[in-house]
VEXLODREN-337149 format. One record per atom (N, C-alpha, C): residue in three letters; x, y, z. Coordinates in steps of 0.05 Angstrom, whole numbers, padded with zeros to 5 digits, always signed. Example, Ala and Ser with C-alpha at 12.3 -4.5 7.8 and 13.67 -1.06 7.14 Angstrom:
ALA+00264-00114+00156;ALA+00246-00090+00156;ALA+00264-00066+00156;SER+00257-00045+00142;SER+00273-00021+00143;SER+00258+00001+00157;
END
This chain:
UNK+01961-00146-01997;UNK+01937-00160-02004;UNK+01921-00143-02024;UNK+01916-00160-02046;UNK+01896-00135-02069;UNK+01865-00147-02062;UNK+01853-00119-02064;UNK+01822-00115-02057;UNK+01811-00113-02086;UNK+01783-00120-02083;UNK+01768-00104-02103;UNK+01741-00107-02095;UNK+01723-00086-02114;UNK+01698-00072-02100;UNK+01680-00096-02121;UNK+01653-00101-02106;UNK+01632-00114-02123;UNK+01614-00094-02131;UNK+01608-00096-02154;UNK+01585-00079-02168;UNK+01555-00086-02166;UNK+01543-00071-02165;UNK+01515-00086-02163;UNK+01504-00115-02177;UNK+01515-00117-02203;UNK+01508-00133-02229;UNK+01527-00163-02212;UNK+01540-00166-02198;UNK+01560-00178-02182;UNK+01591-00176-02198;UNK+01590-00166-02200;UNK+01620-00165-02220;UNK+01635-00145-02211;UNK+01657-00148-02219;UNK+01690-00143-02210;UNK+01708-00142-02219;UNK+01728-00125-02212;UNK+01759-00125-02228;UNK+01777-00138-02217;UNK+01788-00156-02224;UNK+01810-00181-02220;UNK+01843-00157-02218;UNK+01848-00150-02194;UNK+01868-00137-02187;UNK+01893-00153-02211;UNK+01903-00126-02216;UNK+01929-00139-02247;UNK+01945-00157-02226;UNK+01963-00155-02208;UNK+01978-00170-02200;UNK+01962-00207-02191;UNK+01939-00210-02190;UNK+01935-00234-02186;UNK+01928-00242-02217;UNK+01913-00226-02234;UNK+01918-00229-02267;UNK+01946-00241-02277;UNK+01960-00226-02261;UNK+01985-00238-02272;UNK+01995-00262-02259;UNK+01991-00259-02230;UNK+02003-00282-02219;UNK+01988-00314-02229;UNK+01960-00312-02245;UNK+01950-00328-02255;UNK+01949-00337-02279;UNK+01969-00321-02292;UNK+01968-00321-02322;UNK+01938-00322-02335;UNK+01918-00291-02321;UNK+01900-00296-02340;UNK+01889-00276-02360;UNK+01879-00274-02387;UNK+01877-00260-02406;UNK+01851-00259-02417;UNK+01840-00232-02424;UNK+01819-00231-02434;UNK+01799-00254-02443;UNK+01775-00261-02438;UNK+01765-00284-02451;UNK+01766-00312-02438;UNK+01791-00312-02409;UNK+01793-00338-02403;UNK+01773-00345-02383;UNK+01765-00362-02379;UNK+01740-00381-02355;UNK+01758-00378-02330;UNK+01740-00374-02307;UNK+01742-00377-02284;UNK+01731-00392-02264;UNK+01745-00411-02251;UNK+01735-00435-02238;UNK+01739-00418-02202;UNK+01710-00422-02193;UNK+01703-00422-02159;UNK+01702-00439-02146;UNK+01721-00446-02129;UNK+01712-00476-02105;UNK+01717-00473-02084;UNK+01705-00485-02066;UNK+01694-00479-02051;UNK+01716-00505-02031;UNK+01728-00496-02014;UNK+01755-00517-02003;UNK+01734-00523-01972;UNK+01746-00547-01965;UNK+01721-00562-01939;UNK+01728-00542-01910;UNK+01751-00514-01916;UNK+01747-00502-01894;UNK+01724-00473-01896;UNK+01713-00468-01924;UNK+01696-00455-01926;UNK+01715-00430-01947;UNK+01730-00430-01947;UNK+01758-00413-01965;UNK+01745-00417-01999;UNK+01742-00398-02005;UNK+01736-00393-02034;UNK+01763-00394-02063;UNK+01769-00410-02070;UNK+01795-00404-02083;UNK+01792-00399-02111;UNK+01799-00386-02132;UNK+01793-00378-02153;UNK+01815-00389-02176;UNK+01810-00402-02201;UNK+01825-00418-02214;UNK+01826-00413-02238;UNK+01840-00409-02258;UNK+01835-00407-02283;UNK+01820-00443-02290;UNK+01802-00430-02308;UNK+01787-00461-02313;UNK+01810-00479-02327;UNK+01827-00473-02347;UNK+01848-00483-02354;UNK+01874-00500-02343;UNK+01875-00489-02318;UNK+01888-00501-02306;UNK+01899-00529-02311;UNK+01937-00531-02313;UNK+01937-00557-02311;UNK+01944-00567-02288;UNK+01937-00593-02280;UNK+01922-00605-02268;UNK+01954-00614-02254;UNK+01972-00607-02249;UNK+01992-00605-02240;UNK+02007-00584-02226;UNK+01992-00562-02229;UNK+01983-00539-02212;UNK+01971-00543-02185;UNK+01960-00560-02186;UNK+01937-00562-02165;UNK+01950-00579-02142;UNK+01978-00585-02147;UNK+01992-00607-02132;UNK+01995-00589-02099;UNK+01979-00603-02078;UNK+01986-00585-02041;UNK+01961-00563-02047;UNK+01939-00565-02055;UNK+01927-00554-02045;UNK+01906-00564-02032;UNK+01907-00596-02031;UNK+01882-00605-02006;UNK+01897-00618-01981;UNK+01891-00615-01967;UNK+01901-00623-01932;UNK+01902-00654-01934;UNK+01928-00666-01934;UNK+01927-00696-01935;UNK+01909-00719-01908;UNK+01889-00733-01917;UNK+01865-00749-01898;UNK+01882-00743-01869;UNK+01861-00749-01852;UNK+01872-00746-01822;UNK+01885-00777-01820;UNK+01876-00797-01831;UNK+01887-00826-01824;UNK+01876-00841-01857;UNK+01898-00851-01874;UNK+01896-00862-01900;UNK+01866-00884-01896;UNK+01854-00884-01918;UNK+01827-00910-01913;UNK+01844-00927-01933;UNK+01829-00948-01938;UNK+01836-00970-01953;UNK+01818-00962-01978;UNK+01814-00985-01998;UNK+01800-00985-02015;UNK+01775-00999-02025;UNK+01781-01023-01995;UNK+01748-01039-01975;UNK+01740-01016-01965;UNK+01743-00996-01954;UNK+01741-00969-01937;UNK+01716-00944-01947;UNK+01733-00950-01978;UNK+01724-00933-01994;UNK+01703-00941-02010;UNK+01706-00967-02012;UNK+01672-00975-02026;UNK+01650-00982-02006;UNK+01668-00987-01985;UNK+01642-00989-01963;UNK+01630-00954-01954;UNK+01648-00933-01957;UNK+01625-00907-01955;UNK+01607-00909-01984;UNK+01618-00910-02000;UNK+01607-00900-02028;UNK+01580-00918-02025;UNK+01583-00943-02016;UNK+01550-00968-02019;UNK+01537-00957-01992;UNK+01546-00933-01975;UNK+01525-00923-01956;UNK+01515-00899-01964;UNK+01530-00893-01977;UNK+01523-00861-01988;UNK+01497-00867-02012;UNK+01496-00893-02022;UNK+01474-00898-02043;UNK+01486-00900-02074;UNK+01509-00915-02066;UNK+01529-00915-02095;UNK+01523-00935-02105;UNK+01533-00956-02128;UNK+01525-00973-02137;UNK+01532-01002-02118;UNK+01523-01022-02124;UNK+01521-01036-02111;UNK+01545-01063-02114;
END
């Protein structure tokens, strides 16, 4: 497991082996999210979007898509 220390300013050195395992290089953006178990995951902003394939936990039981507009018109979505 690679560590690293926070500096007062909040900043930090990106251990080389996850640099590498992320293919990331001087200058590139870094994306923070925040996953619904509270897990912080760190992303190159670049990322293609085919990368990202298994990293959210598939629904506990599929909704429909009556399902899905009926939360969205409770939540205060359009009408």
């Amino acid at each position: 497991m690679s560590t690293s220390t926070l500096t007062s300013k909040g900043q930090t050195t990106i251990p080389k082996d996850i640099r590498k395992r992320l293919n990331l290089h001087p200058g590139d953006r870094l994306e923070f999210v925040i996953d619904e178990d509270g897990r912080v995951l760190l992303l190159p902003a670049s990322v293609d979007a085919s990368e990202l394939a298994g990293m959210l936990k598939r629904p506990a039981k599929p909704v429909t898509v009556a399902e899905m507009n009926q939360a969205i018109r409770k939540r205060g979505g359009r009408r």
